[in-house]
C-alpha positions in Angstrom: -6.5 5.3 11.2 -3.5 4.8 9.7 -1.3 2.9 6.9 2.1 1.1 7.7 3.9 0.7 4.5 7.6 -0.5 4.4 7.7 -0.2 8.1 6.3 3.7 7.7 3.5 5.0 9.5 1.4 7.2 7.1 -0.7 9.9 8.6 -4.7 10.1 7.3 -7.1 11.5 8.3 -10.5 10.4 10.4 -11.9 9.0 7.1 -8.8 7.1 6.1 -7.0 9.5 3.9 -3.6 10.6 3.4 -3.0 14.3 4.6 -0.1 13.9 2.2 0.2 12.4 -1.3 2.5 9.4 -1.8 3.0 8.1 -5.0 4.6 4.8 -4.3 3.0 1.5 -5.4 3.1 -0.3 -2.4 1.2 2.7 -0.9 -2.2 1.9 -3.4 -1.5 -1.8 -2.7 -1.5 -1.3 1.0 -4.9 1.1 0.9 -6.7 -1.3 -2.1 -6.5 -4.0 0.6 -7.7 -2.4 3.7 -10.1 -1.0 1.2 -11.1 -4.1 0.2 -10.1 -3.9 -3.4 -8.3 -6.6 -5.6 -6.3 -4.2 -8.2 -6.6 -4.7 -11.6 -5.2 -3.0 -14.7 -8.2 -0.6 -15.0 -7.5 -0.1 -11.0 -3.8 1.3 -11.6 -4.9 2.9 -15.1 -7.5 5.0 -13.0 -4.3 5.4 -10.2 -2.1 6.9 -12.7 -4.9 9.3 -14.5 -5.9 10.8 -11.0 -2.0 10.9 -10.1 -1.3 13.2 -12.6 -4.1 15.0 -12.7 -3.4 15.6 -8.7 0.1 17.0 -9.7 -1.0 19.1 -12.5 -3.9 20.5 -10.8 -3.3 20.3 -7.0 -6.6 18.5 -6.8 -8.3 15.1 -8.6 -11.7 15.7 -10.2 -15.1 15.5 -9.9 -16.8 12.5 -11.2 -18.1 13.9 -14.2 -14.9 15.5 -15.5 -12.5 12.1 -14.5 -15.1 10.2 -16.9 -14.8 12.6 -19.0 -10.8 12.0 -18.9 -10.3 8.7 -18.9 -12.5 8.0 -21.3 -9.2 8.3 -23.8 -7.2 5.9 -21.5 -10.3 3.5 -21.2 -12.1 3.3 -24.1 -15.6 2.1 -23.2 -15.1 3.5 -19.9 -18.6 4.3 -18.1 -20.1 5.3 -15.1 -21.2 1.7 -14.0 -17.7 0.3 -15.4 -15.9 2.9 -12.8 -18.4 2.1 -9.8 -17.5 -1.7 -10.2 -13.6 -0.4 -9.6 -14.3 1.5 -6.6 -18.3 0.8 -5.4 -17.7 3.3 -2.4 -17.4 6.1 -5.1 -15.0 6.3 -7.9 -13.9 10.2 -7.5 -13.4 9.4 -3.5 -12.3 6.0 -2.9 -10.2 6.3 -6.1 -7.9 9.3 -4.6 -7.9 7.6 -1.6 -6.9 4.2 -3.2 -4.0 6.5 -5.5 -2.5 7.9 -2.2 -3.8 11.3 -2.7 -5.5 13.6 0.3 -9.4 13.5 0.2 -11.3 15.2 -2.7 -12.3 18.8 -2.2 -15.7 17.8 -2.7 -18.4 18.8 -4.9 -17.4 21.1 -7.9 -13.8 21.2 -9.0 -13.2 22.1 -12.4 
């Protein structure tokens, strides 16, 4: 599997994520729609947090801790609020969405 964006082939991997990050737009609108997704503001706002938090920390977070986090950019923001953004999982399909290589898994800080 594979992304074409601006006439660029973007290398994932068997499950559909980037092996590198890529922080252009047109990369999360590109993934949102084979994803399935229709973006909203909370979708980008979520983009940006795990974004940042990818180039600060070399990794995004585990569920618990993004919550935790964006719970100052999304006041009201809740687990069932984040799971209607991204139903396959918001840690997982949320990196994958922001154009960031898969999650390490389980644990992370």
């Amino acid at each position: 599997m594979s992304y074409t964006v601006n006439g660029e082939e973007l290398e994932t991997d068997d499950q559909g994520y980037l092996l590198e990050p890529d922080y252009r737009d047109e990369v999360v609108e590109a993934i949102a729609q084979a994803e399935g997704l229709t973006l909203t503001d909370d979708h980008w706002t979520v983009v940006r947090y795990l974004r940042d938090e990818y180039r600060e920390h070399g990794h995004t977070p585990n569920f618990r801790n993004m919550l935790k986090g964006l719970s100052e950019a999304m006041p009201g923001c809740d687990s069932k609020s984040l799971y209607d953004l991204f139903p396959v999982g918001p840690a997982k399909q949320g990196a994958k969405v922001a154009g960031l290589p898969q999650p390490l898994g389980k644990g992370g800080y």
